[in-house]
N, C-alpha and C positions, 0 to 999 in steps of 0.2 A: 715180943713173943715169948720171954721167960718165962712169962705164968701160964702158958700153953703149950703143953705136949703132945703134940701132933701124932699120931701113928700111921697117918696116910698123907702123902703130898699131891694134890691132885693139878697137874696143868690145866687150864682153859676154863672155863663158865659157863660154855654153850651147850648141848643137848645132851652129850657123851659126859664133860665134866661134872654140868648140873646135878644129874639123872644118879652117876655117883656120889657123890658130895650126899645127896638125897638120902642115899640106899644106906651107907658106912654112916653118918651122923644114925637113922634113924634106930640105926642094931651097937648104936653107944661108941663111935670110935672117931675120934679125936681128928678131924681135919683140916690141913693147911690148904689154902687156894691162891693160885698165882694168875692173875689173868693180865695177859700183855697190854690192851688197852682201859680206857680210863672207866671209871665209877659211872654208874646210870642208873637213875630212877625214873624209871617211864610216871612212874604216876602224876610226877611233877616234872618231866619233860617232852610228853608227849603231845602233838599238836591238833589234840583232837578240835574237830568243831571249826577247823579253821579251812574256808573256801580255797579254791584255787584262785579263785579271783581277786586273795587278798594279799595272794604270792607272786615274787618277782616273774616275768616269762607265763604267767597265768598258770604256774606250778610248774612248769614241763622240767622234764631232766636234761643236768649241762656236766660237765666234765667233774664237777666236785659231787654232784649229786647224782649218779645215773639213773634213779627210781623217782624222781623228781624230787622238787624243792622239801619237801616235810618227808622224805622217807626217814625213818628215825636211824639210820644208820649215821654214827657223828663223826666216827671220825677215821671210816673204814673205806673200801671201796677195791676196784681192781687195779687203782694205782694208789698209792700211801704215800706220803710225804716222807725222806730218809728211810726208804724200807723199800727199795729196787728189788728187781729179780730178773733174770736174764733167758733168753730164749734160742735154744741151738738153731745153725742157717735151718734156713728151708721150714722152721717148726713157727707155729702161732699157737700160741697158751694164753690163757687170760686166769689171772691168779686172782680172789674175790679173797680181800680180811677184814674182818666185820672191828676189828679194836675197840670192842666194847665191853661192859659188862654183861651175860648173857650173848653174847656173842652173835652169830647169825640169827639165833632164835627170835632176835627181834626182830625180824625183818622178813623173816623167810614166808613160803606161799601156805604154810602150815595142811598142806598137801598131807595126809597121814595114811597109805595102804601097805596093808601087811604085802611082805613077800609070801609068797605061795612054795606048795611042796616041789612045782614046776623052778621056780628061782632058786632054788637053796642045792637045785642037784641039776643043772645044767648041763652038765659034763656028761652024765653017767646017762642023758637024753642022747646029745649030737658029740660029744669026741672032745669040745671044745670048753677052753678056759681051765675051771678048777670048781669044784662041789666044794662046799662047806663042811665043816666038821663035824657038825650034826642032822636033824631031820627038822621036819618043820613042828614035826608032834613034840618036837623037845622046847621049842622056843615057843609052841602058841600059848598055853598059861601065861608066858610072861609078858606077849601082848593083850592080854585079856588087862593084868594089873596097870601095863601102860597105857593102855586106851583109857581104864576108868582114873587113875590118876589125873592125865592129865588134863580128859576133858575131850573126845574125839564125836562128833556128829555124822551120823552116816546110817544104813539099815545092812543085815545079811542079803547079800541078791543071788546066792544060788550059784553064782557063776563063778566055774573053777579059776579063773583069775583072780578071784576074792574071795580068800577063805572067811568063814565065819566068824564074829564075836560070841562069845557065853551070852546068856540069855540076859539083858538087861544092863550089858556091859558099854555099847551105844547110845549115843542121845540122841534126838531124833532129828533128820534133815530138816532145813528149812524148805521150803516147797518150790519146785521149778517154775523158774521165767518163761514167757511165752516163746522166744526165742528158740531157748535151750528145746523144750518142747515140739519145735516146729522142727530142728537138727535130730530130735529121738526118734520123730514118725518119718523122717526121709531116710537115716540110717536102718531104722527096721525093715523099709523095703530090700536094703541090700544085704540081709540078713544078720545085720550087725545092732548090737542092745545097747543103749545109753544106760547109766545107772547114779545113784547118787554121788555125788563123790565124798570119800569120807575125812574130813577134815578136825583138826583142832582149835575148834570154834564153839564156846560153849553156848547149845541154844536154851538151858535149863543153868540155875545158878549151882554153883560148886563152891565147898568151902567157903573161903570168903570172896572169893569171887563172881561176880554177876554175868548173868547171862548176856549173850549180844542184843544190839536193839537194833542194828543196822544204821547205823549213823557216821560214821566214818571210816575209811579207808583201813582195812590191818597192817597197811604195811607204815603207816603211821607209828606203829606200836601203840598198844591200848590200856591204857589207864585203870582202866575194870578188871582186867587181868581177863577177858571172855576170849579174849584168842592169844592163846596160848604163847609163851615166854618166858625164859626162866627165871628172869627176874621177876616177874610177880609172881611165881610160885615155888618152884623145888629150889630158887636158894632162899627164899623168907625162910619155908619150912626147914629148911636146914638149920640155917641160921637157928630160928625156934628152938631147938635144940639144947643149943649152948655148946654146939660141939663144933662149930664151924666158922673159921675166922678168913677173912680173904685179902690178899695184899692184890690191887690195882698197881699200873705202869709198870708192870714186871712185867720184863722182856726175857724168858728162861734162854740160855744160847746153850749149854751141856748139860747133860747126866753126867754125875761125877760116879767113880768109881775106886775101889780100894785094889792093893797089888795083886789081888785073886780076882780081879775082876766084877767082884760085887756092885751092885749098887750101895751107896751110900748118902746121897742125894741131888743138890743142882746145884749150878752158878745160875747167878740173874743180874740183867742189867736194871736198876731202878730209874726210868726211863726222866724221874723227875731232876735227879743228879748228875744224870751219867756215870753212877759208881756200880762196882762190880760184887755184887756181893753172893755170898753161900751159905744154903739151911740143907742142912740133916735130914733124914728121913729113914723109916722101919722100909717103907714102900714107896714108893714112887708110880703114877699114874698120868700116863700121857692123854690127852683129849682136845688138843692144842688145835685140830683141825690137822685131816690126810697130810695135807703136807707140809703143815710148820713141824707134828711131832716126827716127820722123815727126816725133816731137816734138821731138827734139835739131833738127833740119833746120830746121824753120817758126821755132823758136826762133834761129834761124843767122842774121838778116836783115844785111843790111846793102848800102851802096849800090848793090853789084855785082848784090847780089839781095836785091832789094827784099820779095818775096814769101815768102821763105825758101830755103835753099839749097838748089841741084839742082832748083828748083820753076818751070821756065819754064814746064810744061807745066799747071802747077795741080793737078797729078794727087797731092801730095804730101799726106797725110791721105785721100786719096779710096781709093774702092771697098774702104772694110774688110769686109770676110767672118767671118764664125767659120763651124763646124758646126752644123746643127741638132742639136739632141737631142729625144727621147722616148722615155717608158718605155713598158712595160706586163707584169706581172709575174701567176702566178696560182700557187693551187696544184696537183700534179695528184697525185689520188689514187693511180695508179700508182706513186709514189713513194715514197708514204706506209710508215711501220715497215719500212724496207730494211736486212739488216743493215749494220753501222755498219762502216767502214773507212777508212783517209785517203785522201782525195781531196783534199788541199792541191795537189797540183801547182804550175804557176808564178803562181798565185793568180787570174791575169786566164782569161778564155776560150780553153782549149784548142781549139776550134771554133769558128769564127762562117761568119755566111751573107753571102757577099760578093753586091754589085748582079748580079741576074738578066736586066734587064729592056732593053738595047742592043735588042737586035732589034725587041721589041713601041714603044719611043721611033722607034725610024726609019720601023715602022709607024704612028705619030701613034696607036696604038692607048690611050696612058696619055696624062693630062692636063695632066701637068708634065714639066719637061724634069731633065735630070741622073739622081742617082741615088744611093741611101743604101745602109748596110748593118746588120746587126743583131748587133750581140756579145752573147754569149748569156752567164747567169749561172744560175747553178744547182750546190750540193754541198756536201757536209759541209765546213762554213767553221766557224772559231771563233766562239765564242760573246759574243753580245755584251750590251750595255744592253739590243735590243728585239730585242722577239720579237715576231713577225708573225703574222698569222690571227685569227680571230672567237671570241675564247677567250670561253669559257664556266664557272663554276664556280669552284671550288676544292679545294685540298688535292690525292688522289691521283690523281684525277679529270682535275682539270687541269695537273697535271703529264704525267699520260699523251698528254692534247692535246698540248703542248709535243711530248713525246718523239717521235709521229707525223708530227708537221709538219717537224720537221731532217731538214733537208736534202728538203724534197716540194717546195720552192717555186719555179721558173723564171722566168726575164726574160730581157726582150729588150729590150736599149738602142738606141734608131735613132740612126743618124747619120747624117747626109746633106748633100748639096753645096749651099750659098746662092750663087744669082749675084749679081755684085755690083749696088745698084741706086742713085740719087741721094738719095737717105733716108739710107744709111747710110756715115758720115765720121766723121773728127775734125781739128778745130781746135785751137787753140791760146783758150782761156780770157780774156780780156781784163784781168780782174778778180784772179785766186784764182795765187797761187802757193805752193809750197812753202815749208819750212823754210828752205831756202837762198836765197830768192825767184828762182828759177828758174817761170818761166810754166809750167801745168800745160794738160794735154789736157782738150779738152772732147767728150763724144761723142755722135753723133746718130745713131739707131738705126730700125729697122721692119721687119720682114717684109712680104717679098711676098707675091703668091697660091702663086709657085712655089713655095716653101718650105712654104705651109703648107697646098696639096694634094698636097704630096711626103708630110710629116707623116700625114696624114687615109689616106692609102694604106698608109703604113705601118702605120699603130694598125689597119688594117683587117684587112693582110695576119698581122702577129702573133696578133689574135684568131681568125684563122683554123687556125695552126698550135694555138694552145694549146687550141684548141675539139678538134682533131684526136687531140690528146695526152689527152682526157678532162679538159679544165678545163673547170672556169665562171667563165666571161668577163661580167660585168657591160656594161650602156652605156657605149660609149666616149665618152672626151671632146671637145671638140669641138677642133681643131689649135690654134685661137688661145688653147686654154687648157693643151694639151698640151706644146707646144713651148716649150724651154728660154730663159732669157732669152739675149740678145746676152752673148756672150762667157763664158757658162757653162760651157762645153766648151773654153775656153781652146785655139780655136785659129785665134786671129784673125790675120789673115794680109790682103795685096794695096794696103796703104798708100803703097807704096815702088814698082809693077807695073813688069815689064820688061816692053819689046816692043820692037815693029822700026820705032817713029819715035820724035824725040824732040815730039812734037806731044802725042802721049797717052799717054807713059811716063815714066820717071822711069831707065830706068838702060836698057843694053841687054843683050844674053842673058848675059854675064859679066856683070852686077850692076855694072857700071862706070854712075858716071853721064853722061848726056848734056854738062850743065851745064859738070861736071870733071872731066877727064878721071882727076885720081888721086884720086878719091872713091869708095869702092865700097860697096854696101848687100848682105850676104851672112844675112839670117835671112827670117824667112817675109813683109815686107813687100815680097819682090821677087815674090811669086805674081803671076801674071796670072790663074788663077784656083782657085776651093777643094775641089779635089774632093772626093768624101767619105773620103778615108785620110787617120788622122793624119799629119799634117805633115810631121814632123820628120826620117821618112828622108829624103825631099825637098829638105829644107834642108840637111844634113850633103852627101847628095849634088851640090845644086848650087856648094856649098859649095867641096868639094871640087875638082870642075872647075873652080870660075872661078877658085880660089886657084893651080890649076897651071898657069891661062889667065895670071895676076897674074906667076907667078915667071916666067913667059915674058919678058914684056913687062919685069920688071926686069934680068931679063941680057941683051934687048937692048940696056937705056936707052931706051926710048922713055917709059919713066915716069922 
């Protein structure tokens, strides 16, 4: 690294790190990249093309692979091999690390809606959580350049839970399944609108990237680079540069600091040696994922900052969020013996039912505050280990069952926004370290009521549609047994929160922290709060801005 002068040290690879690395190479500034797990090239490791049937368990997912046999996650998951983490009595956490290059991006449901004016000011609605630092008219430009960067499919629907894209900033949806379709005309009876959902899935080719053909699975990871990942694109283009060099099996354990408390830059474990080693830095850029860079920080102690670093506010480990989740799944006769055709598309939901319910929450007319939404699943999908329904019989019999039931069966997965409450944190572990003995996170968990009369509304409103669609809908579960554990939905987020004092934040609207001033936190532990869209456009986009905020402030010299 002697013939490279770095001016930015960025942690992590995945959507936050990427999106930077991106933005700082492409305005001329010199980057160092640390990513805890190992080297990946989907082009040459991905398992496209390859059946389930040509996989152990006929692909199904087992304790090393939870997404099944070929999800391209290699060497991540919610338990790691020498890389424990601890859970306070009474709490259940499930901690998801992708240890890879690009990070979760590989894998993820590439789920892509903006947050709305309604999510970014929450508080200043119901009393509750905390408002962002800004407006949404401030961030939407810089969803505009992330949608057409990276490639997002979807259309404008008018409906205030989906603000718009600029004119031609979308590509165009793939077209709805019959299913999905049959789920939009039974929700419309209940005055509720299904709409495309908008995803990063390219259906039109992009740079050098090709468009999707529907051929295998995304969570594969995709060779074409047509659904979206940072390794087939914002770190090539980085890299293209010539400004951006990246060290694998870096395990970062502190932010180093000088006797004023400054940043100066990291220790890191080289996870190939087990040696300890230190690089320098102008700036330092955390992206590590909510709660590795909490943990990297509370782990950062020293005289300056006794508490952990960037942590005057206490707020550091605080207010962690995931998604709710819940199912509810039926079969519907109408479905049943339809002729057989591909309906692979881009594998996730062509359709979902975005939050309805703004007006009747301002009318106090529902019981909980916020708001979830329902991706909808149903279609001739390959064939797997199990096979669902109240089979009966055998021989030709029940083979015929079988044949009736492919493709009859619909679900609706909720997801929904958790505020953040005093129950749910993480710490730093007193006791229990890693292989490298680096201090591990410990984490303390609990649903609210909001969460889990958010839940009880949903499982209500689903059996409503699928009762509509000619299902039979059994007794619902009760929420507290419905609802996903903490951090199952992997999208834990608000560790790190910006806002507009350094009293009860942790960084401000740039992701810069209070503490110091060249210390910035750019992944999803800067949320101030969770709404129910996955993340991760979010993060790319604030990502984004605060990295062209960052190259500012570097050619003035003020950093």
């Amino acid at each position: 690294m002697n013939d490279f002068a770095h001016d930015v040290l960025v942690v992590g690879s995945g959507a936050g790190g990427a999106m930077a690395a991106y933005e700082l190479t492409r305005q001329g500034h010199k980057v160092l990249m640390l990513e805890a797990g190992r080297d990946y090239d989907p082009r040459t490791e991905t398992p496209m093309f390859r059946p389930n049937s040509a996989a152990p368990l006929m692909g199904a997912s087992t304790p090393d692979k939870e997404f099944g046999f070929y999800d391209s996650t290699v060497d991540g998951g919610w338990q790691v091999p020498d890389e424990p983490y601890t859970t306070a009595e009474g709490s259940e956490f499930l901690w998801w690390r992708a240890r890879m290059l690009g990070g979760r991006t590989n894998h993820w449901g590439r789920y892509s809606l903006r947050f709305s004016e309604h999510d970014f000011k929450g508080k200043s609605r119901d009393g509750l959580g905390a408002d962002w630092p800004f407006d949404y008219d401030d961030i939407a430009p810089w969803y505009d350049k992330t949608e057409a960067l990276i490639g997002v499919c979807g259309t404008n629907t008018g409906l205030d839970d989906m603000p718009p894209s600029s004119e031609g900033v979308l590509q165009p949806p793939p077209p709805p399944r019959v299913p999905e379709l049959l789920i939009a005309a039974a929700a419309k009876k209940h005055g509720i609108t299904a709409a495309p959902m908008h995803r990063a899935i390219l259906t039109k080719p992009l740079d050098e990237r090709a468009a999707c053909f529907y051929a295998t699975p995304c969570g594969y990871g995709c060779s074409i680079g047509a659904a979206f990942q940072t390794t087939t694109s914002l770190l090539p283009m980085a890299r293209a540069t010539g400004n951006l060099r990246i060290i694998t099996d870096a395990m970062v354990n502190t932010v180093t600091t000088d006797a004023q408390g400054k940043v100066t830059g990291i220790t890191y474990i080289d996870k190939k040696t087990s040696t300890e080693r230190q690089i320098g830095a102008k700036v330092v850029v955390l992206a590590a994922s909510a709660c590795e860079s909490a943990r990297i920080l509370l782990n950062s102690r020293s005289a300056s900052h006794p508490d952990g670093l960037a942590n005057s506010s206490g707020q550091v480990g605080r207010n962690l969020m995931d998604s709710t989740g819940a199912g509810l799944s039926a079969l519907v006769p109408a479905l049943m013996d339809r002729p057989r055709y591909n309906e692979d598309g881009h594998t996730a939901n062509h359709l979902f039912i975005p939050w309805w319910g703004h007006e009747a929450q301002a009318n106090k007319e529902l019981d909980f505050p916020r708001g979830y939404h329902f991706e909808l699943g149903g279609r001739f999908g390959e064939p797997g280990a199990y096979v669902s329904g109240d089979l009966q019989g055998y021989g030709p019999a029940l083979k015929q069952q079988v044949r009736a039931h492919y493709g009859a069966y619909v679900s609706f997965s909720l997801r929904g926004e958790m505020l953040p409450n005093e129950h749910c944190y993480m710490d730093i572990d007193p006791q229990v370290t890693d292989k490298w003995g680096i201090p591990v996170p410990r984490f303390h968990w609990q649903w609210s009521e909001h969460e889990l009369k958010q839940v009880e509304h949903g499982l209500k409103t689903a059996k409503a549609i699928l009762e509509t669609m000619g299902a039979t809908v059994g007794e619902l579960p009760a929420a507290k047994d419905a609802i996903k554990k903490g951090g199952e939905i992997i999208h834990e987020v608000g560790t790190t929160r910006m806002g507009s004092s350094s009293k009860d934040s942790v960084t401000n609207q740039w992701g810069q922290s209070w503490d110091c001033p060249n210390l910035f936190v750019m992944d999803g532990g800067v949320f101030a709060s969770n709404p129910h869209k996955n993340c991760t456009l979010t993060i790319m986009t604030l990502a984004m801005r605060n990295s062209a905020w960052l190259a500012a402030q570097l050619e003035a010299g003020t950093l």
